[in-house]
N, C-alpha and C positions, 0 to 999 in steps of 0.2 A: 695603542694598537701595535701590534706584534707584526712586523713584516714579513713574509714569506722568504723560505730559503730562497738565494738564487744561484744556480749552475750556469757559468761558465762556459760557452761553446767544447768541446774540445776541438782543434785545429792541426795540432802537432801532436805525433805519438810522446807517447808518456810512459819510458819505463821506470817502475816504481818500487821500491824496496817494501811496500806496503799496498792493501787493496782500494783503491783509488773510491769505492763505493763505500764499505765498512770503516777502511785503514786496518782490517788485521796488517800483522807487521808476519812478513817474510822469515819464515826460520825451516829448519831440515825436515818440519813434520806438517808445512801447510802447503798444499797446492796450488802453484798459482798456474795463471792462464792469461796468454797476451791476446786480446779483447778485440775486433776489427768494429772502430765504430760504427760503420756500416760495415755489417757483416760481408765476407768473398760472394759469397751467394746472390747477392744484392748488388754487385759493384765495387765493393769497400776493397778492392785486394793493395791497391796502392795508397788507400787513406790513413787515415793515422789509427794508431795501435793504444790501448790504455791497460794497464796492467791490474788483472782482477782477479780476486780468489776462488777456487773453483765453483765454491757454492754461491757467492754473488754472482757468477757466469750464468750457470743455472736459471738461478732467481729473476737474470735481464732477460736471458731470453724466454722462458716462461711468462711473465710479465706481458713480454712485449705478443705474445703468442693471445692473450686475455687481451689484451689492450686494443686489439687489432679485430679481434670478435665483440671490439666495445665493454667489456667485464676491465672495469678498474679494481684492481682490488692487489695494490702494493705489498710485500712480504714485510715491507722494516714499519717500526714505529718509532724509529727517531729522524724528523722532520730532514734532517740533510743527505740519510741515508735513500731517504724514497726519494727525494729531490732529485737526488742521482739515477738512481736506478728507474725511475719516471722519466730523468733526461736519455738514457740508453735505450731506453725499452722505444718511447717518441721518435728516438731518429732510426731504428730499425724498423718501424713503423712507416716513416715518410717515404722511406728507401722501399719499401715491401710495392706501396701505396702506387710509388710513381712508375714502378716496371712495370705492375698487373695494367696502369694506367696505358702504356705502352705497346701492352701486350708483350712485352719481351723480358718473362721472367728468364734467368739464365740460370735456375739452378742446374747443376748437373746431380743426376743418382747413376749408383754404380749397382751392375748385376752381374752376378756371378754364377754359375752352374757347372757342373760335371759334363761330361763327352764321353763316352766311348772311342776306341781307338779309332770303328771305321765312322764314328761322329767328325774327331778330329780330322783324319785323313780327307776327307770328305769337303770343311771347312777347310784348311790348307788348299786343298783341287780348287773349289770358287772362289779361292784369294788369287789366286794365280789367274784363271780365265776371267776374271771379271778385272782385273788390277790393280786391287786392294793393299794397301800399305801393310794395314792390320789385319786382327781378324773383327777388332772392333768397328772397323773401317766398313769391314763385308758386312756385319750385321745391322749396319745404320743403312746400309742402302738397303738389304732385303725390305727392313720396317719400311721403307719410303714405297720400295716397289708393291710389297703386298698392303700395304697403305693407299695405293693409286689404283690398285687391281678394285680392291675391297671398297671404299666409298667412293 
């Protein structure tokens, strides 16, 4: 009987001269990318880090994107390679799992847009009268306010 691969927890960051999923090896024409095993999004900003190639990156979070809407369906067909990349996609997964559990996902999105001068002008006046550090600052209370007016 053939034993199943086994991974490893990861624990400590791992920087690696190769891709920790594949093992491509490191040279002036391959991409790498340092990995949050729990991704910033989720928590992971001070967890340990593992060094992966761009397309394995991909592939985990992809993965872990399927895995999470329940569709298994791994990229690799070499037994140590899924094993891996089944173990990243899993703990992106439990991390996702236990904030929605909480309610407190903490992604941040960023949004960006154009002004006009008396747009900006305008946005500067209500940073000032309201006492807004930012102007990101003034646009999070508007949402709160027109958010409190509206439901």
């Amino acid at each position: 009987m053939v034993k199943p691969y086994v991974v490893s927890p990861i624990t400590s960051t791992l920087y690696l001269d190769h891709c920790w999923v594949c093992h491509v090896q490191r040279d002036g024409f391959t991409t790498f990318e340092e990995h949050h095993v729990v991704p910033c999004h989720l928590g992971g900003t001070n967890g340990p880090v593992v060094s992966l190639w761009d397309g394995c990156h991909t592939k985990v979070h992809d993965s872990a994107t399927k895995l999470y809407r329940g569709v298994v369906n791994l990229p690799y067909r070499e037994e140590d390679r899924r094993a891996r990349c089944l173990y990243l996609a899993q703990v992106i997964c439990r991390a996702q799992s236990a904030l929605e559990s909480q309610g407190n996902l903490n992604k941040k999105f960023k949004y960006s847009d154009t002004f006009s001068y008396e747009e900006h002008e305008l946005l500067v006046s209500l940073q000032r009268y309201y006492g807004k550090k930012s102007q990101g600052e003034l646009v999070r209370y508007a949402l709160q306010m027109l958010a409190k007016q509206t439901f």
